[in-house]
LUMFI-576566 format. One record per residue (C-alpha): x, y negated, z; residue number from 1; chain. Coordinates in Angstrom, 3 decimals, always signed. Layout:
xx: X yy: Y zz: Z resi: NUM chain: A
...
# end
This chain:
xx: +2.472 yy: -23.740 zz: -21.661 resi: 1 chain: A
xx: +5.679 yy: -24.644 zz: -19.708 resi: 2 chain: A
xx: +8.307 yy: -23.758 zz: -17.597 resi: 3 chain: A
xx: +10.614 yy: -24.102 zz: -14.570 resi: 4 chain: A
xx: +13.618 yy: -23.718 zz: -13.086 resi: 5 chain: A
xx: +14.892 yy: -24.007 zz: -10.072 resi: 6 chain: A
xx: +17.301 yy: -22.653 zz: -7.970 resi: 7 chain: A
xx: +15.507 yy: -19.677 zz: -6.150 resi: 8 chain: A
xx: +12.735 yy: -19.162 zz: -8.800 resi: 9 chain: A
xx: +12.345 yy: -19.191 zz: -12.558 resi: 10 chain: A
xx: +8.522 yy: -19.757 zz: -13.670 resi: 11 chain: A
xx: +7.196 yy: -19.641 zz: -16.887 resi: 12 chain: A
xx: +3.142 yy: -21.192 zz: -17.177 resi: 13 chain: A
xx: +1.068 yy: -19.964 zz: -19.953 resi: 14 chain: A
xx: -2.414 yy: -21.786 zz: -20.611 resi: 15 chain: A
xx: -5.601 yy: -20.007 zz: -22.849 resi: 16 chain: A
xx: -8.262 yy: -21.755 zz: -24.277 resi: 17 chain: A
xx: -11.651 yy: -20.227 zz: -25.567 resi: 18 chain: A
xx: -11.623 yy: -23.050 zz: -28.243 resi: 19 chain: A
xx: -9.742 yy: -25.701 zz: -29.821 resi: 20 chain: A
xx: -11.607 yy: -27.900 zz: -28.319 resi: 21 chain: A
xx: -11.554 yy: -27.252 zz: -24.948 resi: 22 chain: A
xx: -10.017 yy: -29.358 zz: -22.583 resi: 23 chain: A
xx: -9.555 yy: -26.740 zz: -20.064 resi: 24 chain: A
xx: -8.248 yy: -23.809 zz: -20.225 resi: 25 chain: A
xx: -9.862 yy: -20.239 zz: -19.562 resi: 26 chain: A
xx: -6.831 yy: -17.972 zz: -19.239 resi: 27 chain: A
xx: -3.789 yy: -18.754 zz: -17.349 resi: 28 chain: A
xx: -0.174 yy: -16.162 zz: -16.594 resi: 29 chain: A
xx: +2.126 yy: -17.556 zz: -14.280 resi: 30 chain: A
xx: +5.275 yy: -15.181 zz: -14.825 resi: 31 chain: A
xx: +7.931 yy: -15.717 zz: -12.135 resi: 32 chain: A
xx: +11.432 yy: -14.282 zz: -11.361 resi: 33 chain: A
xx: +13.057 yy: -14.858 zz: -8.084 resi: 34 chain: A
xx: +16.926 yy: -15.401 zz: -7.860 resi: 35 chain: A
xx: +19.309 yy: -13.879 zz: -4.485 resi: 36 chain: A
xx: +20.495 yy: -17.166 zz: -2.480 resi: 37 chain: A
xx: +24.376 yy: -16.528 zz: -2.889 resi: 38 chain: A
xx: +25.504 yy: -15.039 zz: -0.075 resi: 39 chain: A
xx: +22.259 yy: -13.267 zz: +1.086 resi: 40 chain: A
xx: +20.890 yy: -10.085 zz: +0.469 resi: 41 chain: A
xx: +18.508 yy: -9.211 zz: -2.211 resi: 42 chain: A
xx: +16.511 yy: -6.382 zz: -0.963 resi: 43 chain: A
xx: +13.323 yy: -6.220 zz: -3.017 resi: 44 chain: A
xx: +12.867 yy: -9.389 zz: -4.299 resi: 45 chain: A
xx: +15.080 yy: -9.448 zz: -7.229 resi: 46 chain: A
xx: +13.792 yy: -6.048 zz: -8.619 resi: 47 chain: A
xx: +10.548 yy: -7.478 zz: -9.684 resi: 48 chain: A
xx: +8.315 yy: -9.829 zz: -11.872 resi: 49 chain: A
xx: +5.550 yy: -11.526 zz: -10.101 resi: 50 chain: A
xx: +2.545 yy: -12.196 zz: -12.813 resi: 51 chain: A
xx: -0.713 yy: -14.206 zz: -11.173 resi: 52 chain: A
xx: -3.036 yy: -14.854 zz: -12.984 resi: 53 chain: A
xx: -6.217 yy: -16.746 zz: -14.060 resi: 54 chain: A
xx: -9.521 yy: -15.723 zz: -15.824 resi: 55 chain: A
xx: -12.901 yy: -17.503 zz: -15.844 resi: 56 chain: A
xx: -15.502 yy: -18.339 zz: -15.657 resi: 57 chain: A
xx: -16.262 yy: -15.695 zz: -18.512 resi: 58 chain: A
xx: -19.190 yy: -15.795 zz: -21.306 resi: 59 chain: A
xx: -21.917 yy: -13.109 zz: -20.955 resi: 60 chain: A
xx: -20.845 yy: -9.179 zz: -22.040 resi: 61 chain: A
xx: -17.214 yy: -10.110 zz: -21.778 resi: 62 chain: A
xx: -14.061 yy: -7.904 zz: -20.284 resi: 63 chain: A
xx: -10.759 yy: -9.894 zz: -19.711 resi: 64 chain: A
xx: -7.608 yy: -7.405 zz: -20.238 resi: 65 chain: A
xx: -4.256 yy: -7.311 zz: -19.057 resi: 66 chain: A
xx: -2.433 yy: -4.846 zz: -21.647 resi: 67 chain: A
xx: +1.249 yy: -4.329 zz: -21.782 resi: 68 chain: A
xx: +3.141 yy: -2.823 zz: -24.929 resi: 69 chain: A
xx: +6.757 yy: -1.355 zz: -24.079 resi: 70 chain: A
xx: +8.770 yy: +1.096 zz: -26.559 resi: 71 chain: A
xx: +8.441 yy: +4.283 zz: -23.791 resi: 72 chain: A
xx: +6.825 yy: +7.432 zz: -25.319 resi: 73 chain: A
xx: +4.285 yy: +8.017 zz: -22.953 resi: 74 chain: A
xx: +2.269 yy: +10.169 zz: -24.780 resi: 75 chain: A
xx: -1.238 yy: +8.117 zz: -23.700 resi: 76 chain: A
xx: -0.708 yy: +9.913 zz: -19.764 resi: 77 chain: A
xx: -0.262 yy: +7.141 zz: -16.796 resi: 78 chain: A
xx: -0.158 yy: +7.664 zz: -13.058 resi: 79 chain: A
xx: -2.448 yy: +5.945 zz: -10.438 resi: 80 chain: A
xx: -3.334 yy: +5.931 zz: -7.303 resi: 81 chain: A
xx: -7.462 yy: +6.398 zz: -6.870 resi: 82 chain: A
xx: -7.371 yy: +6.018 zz: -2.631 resi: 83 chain: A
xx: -4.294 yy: +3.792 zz: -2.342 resi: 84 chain: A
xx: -2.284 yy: +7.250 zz: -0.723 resi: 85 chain: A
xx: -1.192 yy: +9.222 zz: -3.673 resi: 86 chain: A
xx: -0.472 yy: +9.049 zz: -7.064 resi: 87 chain: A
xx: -2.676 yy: +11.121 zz: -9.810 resi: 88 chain: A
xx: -1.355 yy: +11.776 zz: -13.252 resi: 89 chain: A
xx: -4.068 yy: +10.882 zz: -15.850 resi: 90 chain: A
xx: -4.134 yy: +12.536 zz: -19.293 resi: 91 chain: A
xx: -5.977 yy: +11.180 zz: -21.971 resi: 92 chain: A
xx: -9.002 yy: +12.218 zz: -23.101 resi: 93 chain: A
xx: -10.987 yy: +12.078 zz: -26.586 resi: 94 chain: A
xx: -14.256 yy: +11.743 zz: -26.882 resi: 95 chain: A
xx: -15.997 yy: +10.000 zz: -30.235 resi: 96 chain: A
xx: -16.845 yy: +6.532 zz: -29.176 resi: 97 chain: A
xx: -16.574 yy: +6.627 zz: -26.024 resi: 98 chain: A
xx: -12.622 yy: +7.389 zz: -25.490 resi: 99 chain: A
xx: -12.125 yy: +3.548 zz: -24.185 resi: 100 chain: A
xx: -14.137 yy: +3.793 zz: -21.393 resi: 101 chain: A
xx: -13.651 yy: +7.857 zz: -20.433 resi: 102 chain: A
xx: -9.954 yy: +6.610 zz: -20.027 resi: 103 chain: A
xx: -10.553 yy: +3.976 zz: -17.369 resi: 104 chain: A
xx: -9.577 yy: +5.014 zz: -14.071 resi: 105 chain: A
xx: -9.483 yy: +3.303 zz: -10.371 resi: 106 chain: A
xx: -5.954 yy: +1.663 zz: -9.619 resi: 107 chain: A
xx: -6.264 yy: +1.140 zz: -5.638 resi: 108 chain: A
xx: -2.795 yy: -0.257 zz: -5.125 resi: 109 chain: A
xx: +0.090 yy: +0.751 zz: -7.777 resi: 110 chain: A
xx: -0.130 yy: +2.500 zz: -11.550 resi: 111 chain: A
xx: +2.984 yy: +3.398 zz: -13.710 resi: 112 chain: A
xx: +3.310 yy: +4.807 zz: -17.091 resi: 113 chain: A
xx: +6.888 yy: +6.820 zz: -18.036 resi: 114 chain: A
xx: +9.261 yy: +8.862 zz: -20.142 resi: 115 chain: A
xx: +12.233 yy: +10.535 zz: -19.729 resi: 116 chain: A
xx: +14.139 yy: +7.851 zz: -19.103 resi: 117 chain: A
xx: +12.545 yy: +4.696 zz: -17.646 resi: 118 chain: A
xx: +9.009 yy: +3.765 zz: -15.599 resi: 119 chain: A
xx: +6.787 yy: +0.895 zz: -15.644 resi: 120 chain: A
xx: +5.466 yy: +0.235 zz: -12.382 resi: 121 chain: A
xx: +2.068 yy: -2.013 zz: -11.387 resi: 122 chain: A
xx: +1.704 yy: -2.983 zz: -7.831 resi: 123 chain: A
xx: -1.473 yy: -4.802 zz: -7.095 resi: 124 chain: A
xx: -3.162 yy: -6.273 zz: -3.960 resi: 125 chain: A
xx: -6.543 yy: -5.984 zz: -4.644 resi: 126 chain: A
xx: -7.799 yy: -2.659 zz: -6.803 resi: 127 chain: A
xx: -8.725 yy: -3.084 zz: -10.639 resi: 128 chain: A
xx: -9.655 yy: -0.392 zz: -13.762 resi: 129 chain: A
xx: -6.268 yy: +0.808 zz: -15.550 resi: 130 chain: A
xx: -6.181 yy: +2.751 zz: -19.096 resi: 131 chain: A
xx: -3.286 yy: +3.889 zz: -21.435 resi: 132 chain: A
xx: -5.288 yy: +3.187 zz: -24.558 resi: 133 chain: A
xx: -1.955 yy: +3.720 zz: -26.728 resi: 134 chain: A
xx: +1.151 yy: +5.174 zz: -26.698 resi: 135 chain: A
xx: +3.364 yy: +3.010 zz: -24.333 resi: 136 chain: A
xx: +0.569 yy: +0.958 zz: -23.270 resi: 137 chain: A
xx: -0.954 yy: +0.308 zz: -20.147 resi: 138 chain: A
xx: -3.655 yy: -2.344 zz: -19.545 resi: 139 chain: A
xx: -5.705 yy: -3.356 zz: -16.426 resi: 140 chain: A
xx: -9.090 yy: -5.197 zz: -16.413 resi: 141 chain: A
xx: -8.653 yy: -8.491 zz: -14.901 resi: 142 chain: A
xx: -12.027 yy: -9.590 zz: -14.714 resi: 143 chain: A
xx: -15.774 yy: -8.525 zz: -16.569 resi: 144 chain: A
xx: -19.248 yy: -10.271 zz: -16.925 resi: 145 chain: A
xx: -21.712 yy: -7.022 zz: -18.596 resi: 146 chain: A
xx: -24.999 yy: -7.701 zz: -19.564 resi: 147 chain: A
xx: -26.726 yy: -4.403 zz: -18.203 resi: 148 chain: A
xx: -30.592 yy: -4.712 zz: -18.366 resi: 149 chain: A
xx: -31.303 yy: -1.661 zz: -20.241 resi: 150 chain: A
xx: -34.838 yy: -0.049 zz: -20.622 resi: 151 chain: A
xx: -34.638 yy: +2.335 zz: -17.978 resi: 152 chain: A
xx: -33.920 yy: -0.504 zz: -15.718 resi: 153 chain: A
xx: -36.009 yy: -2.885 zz: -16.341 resi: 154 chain: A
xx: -37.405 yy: -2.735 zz: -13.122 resi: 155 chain: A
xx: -33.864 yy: -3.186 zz: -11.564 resi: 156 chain: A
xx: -31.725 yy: -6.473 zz: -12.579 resi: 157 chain: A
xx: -28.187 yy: -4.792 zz: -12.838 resi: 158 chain: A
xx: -26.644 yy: -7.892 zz: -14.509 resi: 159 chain: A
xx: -24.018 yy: -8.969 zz: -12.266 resi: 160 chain: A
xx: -24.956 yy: -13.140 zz: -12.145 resi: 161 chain: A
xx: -21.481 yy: -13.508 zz: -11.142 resi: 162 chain: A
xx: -19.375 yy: -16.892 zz: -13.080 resi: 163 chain: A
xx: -16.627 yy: -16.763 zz: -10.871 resi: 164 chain: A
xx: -13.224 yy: -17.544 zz: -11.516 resi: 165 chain: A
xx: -10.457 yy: -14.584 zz: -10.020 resi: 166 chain: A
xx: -6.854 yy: -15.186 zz: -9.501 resi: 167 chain: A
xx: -5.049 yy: -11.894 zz: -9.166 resi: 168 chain: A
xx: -1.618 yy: -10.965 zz: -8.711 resi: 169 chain: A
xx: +1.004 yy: -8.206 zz: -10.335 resi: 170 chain: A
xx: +3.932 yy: -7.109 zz: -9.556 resi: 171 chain: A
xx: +6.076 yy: -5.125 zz: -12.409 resi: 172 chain: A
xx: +8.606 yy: -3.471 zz: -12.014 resi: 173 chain: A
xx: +10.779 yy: -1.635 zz: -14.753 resi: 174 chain: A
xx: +13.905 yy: +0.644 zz: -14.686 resi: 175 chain: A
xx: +15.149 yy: +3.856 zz: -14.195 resi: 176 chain: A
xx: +12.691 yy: +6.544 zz: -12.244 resi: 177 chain: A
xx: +14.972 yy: +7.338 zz: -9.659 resi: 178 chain: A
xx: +15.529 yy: +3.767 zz: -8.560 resi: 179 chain: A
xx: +11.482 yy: +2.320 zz: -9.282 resi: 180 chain: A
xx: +10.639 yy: +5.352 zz: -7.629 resi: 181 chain: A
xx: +12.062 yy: +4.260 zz: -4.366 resi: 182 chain: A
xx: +10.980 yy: +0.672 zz: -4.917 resi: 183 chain: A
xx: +7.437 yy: +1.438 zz: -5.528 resi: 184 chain: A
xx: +6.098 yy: +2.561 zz: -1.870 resi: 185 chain: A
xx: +8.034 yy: -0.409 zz: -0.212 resi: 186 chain: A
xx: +7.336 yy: -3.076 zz: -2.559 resi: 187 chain: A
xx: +3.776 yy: -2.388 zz: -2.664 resi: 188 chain: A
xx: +4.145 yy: -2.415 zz: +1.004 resi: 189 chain: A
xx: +5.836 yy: -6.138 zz: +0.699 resi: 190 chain: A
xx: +2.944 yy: -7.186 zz: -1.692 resi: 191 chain: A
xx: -0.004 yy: -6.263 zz: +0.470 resi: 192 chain: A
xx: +1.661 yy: -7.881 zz: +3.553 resi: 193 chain: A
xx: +3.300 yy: -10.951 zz: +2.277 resi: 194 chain: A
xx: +4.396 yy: -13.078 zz: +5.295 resi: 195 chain: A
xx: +2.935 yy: -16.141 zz: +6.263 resi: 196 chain: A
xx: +5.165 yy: -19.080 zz: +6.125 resi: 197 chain: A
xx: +4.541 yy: -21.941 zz: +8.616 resi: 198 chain: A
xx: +6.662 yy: -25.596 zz: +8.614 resi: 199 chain: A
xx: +7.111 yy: -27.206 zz: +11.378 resi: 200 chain: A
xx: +10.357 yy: -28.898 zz: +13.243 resi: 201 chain: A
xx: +12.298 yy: -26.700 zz: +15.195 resi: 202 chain: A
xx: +13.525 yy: -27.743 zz: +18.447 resi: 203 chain: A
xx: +16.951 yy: -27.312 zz: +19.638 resi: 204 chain: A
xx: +19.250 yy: -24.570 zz: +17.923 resi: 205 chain: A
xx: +18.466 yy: -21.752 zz: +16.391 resi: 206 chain: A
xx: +20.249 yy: -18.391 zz: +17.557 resi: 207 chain: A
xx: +21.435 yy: -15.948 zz: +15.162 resi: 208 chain: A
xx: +21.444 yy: -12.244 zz: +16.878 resi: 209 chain: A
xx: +19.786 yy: -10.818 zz: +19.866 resi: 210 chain: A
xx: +20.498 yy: -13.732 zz: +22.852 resi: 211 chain: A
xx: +19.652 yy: -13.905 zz: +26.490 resi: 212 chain: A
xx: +15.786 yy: -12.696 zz: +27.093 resi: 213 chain: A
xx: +15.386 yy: -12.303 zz: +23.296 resi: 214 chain: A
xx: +14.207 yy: -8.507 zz: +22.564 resi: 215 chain: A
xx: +15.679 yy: -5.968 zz: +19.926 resi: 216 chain: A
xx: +13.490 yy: -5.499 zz: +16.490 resi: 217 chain: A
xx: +12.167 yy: -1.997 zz: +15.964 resi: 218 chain: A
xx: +13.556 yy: -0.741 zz: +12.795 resi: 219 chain: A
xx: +12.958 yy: +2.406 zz: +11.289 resi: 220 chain: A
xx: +14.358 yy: +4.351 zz: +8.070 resi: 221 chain: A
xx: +13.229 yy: +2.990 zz: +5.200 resi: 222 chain: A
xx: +10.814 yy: +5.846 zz: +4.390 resi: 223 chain: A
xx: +8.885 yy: +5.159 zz: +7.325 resi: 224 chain: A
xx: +6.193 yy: +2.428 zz: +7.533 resi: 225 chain: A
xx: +5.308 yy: +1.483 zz: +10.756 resi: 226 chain: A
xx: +1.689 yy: +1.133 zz: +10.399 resi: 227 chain: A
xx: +0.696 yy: +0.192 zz: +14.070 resi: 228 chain: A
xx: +2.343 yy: -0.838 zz: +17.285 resi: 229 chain: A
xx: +0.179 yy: -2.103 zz: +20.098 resi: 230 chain: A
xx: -1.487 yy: -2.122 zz: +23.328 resi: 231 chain: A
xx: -4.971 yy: -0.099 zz: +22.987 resi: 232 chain: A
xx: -6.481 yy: -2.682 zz: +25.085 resi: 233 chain: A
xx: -7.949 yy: -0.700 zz: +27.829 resi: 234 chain: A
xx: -6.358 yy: +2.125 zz: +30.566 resi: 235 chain: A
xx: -7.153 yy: +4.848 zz: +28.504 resi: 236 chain: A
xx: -6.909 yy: +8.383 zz: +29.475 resi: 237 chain: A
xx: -5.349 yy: +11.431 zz: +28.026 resi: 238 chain: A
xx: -8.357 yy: +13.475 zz: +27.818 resi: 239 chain: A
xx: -11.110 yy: +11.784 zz: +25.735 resi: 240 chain: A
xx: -14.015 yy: +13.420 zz: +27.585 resi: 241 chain: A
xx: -12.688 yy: +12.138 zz: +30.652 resi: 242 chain: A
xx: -12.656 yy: +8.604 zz: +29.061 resi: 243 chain: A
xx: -15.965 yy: +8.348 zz: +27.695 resi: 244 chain: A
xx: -17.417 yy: +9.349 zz: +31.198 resi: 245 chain: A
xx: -15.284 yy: +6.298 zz: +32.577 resi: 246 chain: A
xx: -16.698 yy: +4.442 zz: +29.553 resi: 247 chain: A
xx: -20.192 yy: +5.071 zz: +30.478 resi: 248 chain: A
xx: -19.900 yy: +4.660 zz: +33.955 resi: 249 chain: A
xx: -19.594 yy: +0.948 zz: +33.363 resi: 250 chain: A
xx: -16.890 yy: +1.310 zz: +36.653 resi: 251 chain: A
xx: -15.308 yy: -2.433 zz: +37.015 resi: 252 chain: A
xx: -11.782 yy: -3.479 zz: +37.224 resi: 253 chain: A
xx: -10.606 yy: -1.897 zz: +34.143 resi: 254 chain: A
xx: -7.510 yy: -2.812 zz: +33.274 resi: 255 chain: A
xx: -5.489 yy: -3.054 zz: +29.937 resi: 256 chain: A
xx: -1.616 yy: -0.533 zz: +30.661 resi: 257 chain: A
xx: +0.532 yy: -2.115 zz: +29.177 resi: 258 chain: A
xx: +3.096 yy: +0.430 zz: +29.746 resi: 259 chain: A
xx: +0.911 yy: +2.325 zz: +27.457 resi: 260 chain: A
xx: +1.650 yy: +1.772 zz: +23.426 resi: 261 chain: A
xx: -0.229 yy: +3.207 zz: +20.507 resi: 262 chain: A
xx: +2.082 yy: +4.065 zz: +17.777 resi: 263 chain: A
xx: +1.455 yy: +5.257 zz: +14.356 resi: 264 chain: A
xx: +4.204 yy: +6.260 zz: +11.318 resi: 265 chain: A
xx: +3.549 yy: +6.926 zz: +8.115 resi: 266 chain: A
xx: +5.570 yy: +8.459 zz: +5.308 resi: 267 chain: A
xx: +5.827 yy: +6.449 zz: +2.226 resi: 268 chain: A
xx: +7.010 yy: +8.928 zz: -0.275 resi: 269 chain: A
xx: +5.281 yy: +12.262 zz: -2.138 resi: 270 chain: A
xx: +7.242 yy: +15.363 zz: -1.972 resi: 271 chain: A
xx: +9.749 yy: +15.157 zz: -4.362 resi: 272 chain: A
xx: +9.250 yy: +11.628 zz: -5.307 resi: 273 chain: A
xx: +12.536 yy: +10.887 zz: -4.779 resi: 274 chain: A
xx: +15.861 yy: +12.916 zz: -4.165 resi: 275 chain: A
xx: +16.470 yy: +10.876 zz: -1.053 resi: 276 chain: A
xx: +13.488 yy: +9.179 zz: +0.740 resi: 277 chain: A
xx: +11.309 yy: +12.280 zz: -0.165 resi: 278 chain: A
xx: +13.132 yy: +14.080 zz: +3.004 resi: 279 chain: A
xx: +11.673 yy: +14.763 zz: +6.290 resi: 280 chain: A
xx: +12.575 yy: +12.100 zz: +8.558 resi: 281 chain: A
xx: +13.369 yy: +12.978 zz: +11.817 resi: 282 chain: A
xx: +13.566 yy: +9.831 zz: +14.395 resi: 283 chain: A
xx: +14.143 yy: +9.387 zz: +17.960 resi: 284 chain: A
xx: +11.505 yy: +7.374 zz: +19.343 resi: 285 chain: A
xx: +13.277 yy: +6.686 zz: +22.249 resi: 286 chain: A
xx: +16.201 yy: +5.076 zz: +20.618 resi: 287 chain: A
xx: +13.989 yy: +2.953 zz: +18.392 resi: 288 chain: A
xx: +11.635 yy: +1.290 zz: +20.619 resi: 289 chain: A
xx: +14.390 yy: +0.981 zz: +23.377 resi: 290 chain: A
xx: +13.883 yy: -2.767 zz: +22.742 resi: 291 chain: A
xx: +10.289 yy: -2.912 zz: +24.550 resi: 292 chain: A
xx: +11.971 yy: -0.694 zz: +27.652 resi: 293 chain: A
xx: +12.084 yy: +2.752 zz: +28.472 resi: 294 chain: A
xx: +10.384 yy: +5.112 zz: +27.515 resi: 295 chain: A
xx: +9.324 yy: +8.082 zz: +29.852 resi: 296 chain: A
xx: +6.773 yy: +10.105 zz: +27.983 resi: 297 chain: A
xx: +5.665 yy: +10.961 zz: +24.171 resi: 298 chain: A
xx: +1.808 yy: +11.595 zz: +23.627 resi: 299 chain: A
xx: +0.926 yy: +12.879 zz: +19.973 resi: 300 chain: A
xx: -2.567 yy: +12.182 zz: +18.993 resi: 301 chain: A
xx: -4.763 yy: +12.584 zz: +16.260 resi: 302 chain: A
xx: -5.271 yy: +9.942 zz: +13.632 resi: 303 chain: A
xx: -7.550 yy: +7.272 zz: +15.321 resi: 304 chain: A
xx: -5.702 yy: +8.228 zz: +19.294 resi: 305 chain: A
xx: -8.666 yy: +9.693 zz: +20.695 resi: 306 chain: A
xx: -8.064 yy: +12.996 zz: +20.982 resi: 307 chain: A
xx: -4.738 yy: +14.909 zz: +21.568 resi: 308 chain: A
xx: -2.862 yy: +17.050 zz: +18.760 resi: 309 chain: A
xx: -3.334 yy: +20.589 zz: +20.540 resi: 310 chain: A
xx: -7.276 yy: +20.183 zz: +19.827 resi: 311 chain: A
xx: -6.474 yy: +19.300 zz: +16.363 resi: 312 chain: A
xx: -8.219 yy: +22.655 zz: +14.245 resi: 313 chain: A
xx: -6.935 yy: +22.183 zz: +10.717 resi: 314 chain: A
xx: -7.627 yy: +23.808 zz: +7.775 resi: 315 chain: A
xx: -4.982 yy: +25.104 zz: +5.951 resi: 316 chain: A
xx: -4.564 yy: +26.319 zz: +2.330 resi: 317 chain: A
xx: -2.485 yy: +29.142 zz: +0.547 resi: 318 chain: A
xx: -0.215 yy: +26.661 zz: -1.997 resi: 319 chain: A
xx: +2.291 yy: +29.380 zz: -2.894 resi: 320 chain: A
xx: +1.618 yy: +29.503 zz: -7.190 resi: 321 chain: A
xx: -0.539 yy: +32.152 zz: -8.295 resi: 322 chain: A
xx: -2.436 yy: +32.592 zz: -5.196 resi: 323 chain: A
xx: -5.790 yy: +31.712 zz: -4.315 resi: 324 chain: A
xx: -8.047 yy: +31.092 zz: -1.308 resi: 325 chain: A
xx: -10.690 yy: +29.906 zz: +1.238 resi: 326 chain: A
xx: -7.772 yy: +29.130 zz: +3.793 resi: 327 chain: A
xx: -8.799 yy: +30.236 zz: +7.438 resi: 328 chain: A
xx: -9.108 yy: +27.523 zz: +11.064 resi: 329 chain: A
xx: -5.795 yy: +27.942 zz: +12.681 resi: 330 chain: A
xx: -5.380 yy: +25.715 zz: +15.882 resi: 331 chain: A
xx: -2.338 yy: +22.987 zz: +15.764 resi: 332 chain: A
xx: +0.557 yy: +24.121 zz: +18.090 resi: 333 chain: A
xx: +0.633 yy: +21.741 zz: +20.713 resi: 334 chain: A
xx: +4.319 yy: +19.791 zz: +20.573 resi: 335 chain: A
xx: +6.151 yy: +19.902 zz: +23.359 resi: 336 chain: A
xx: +4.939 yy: +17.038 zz: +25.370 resi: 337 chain: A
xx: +7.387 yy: +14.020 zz: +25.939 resi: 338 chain: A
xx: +9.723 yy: +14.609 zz: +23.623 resi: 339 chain: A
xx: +10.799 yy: +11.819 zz: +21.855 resi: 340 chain: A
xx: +12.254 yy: +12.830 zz: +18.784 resi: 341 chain: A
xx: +9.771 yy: +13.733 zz: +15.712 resi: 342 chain: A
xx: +10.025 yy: +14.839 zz: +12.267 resi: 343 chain: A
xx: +7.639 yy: +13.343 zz: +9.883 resi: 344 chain: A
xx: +7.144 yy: +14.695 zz: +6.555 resi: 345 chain: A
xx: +6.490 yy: +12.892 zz: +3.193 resi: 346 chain: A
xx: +2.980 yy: +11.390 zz: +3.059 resi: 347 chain: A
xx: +2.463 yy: +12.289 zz: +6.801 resi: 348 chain: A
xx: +1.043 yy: +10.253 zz: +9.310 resi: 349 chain: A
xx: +1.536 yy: +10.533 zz: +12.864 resi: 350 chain: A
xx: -0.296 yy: +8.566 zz: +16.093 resi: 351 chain: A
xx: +1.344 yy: +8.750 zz: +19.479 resi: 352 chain: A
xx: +0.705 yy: +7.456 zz: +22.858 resi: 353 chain: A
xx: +4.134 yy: +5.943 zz: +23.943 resi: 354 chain: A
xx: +4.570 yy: +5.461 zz: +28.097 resi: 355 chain: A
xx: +6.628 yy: +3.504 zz: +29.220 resi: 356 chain: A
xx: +8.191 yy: +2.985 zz: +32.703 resi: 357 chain: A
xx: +6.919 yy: +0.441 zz: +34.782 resi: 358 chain: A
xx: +9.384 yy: -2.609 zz: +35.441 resi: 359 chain: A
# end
């Protein structure tokens, strides 16, 4: 292996090789460490190491295994997310021979293993298997080639004929809970939506700041993810009924409203995840978008827009401890319509229908 070292980015290159006598190697880690520009701010990028890998192509019946050894007393549990929403804690489980692969569980996104003290965070962009198989361990599988042509399925070829070489990508992130707890949503966040960068010559200077005809960014707390922001693409009504009927009259001249804007939050942190971004968040809509012009009326919706809130039936469930129950259909109380301040609560997700005035 090697290394480098430069002024933004430390990178250290490790090579694998199935034999001595291999010219090329099978197993590659790139570890690298970003450094904060001086003056600049350092956000999320200097809380992390970024690990990418490479694995492959693999010999028949092989597994390739990420596993990490630290000194926290974990007691074999780790956390992980199995839909890429919320986190599950996973105990471990013993059962005679087959303990190694009873403790394998789906890692959609991120995966951390803890004490009292200190957390180990994995944030991936693609989902992979993740096991404690040991006390302070945590391991993910990288990559697998299984021969599986078993009696029963002889009549089915289940062997995955799949040589491939994979290149994934970690991010780890290790401190105290508090602090990777609020790092966790938003840099997994930051991993799946890495910006592109494009080179080209820039013409003229560049303005710092808001300048004449330029328009304000919409920012938001940092609990909230703003998950979409755009123009459905059609005039579409309120009532969805009275949509599809337009729909299916094939009428022509249908225009896209642009003074029409399909907004969806969502609430990065669990309830109590974290003392501070596990809070309600209450924002005024009107305030934040007043960059894109003024707004004149709120529209909640359901998830995917089509329908509004107040025909929303949701089933609700007794949580109070020690209480059990079916839970009963209770009807959503509308909001009151065009207000534009909202609450969202941790893990929520809201859609809205945002009008605007016309110019």
């Amino acid at each position: 292996g090697d290394c480098g070292r430069g002024q933004l980015m430390n990178e250290v290159r490790q090579y694998f090789y199935r034999s001595m006598n291999d010219s090329d190697h099978t197993y590659a880690i790139y570890s690298r460490l970003s450094r904060r520009p001086q003056g600049s701010d350092a956000g999320l990028l200097c809380h992390r190491i970024e690990q990418g890998y490479r694995a492959g192509p693999l010999e028949l019946s092989h597994e390739v295994v990420l596993r990490t050894s630290t000194s926290l007393d974990t007691g074999l549990a780790l956390c992980s997310d199995n839909n890429g929403y919320q986190m599950q804690r996973r105990t471990h489980r013993h059962s005679g021979n087959n303990s190694t692969a009873l403790n394998y569980y789906p890692m959609a996104q991120s995966a951390f293993i803890q004490d009292r003290k200190s957390r180990l965070v994995l944030l991936s962009e693609q989902a992979h298997g993740v096991s404690s198989q040991g006390n302070g361990q945590v391991e993910v599988m990288l990559h697998r080639w299984v021969w599986n042509k078993l009696e029963w399925t002889r009549q089915y070829n289940l062997t995955d004929e799949d040589v491939s070489v994979v290149r994934p990508v970690l991010w780890l992130l290790l401190g105290p809970q508090t602090l990777t707890a609020g790092l966790r949503p938003r840099s997994g966040l930051e991993l799946q939506h890495r910006p592109a960068v494009l080179i080209r010559e820039l013409g003229g200077t560049a303005q710092n700041g808001p300048g004449p005809g330029k328009q304000e960014p919409v920012t938001l707390p940092p609990s909230l993810h703003l998950q979409i922001l755009s123009i459905p693409g059609w005039k579409y009504s309120s009532n969805h009924t009275v949509h599809m009927k337009t729909l299916q009259k094939g009428e022509p001249g249908v225009q896209a409203d642009f003074r029409q804007v399909l907004l969806r939050l969502h609430h990065l942190s669990e309830v109590e995840e974290h003392p501070g971004l596990s809070q309600p968040v209450t924002v005024n809509l009107q305030s934040v978008l007043r960059g894109l012009g003024s707004v004149v009326a709120v529209e909640e919706r359901l998830l995917t827009g089509t329908w509004d809130v107040s025909s929303l039936r949701r089933w609700r469930w007794r949580t109070e401890a020690g209480t059990h129950g079916r839970g009963s259909w209770l009807r959503t109380p509308s909001p009151p319509r065009g207000d534009p301040t909202v609450t969202i609560h941790p893990k929520e997700i809201r859609t809205f229908f945002i009008h605007f005035q016309e110019p």
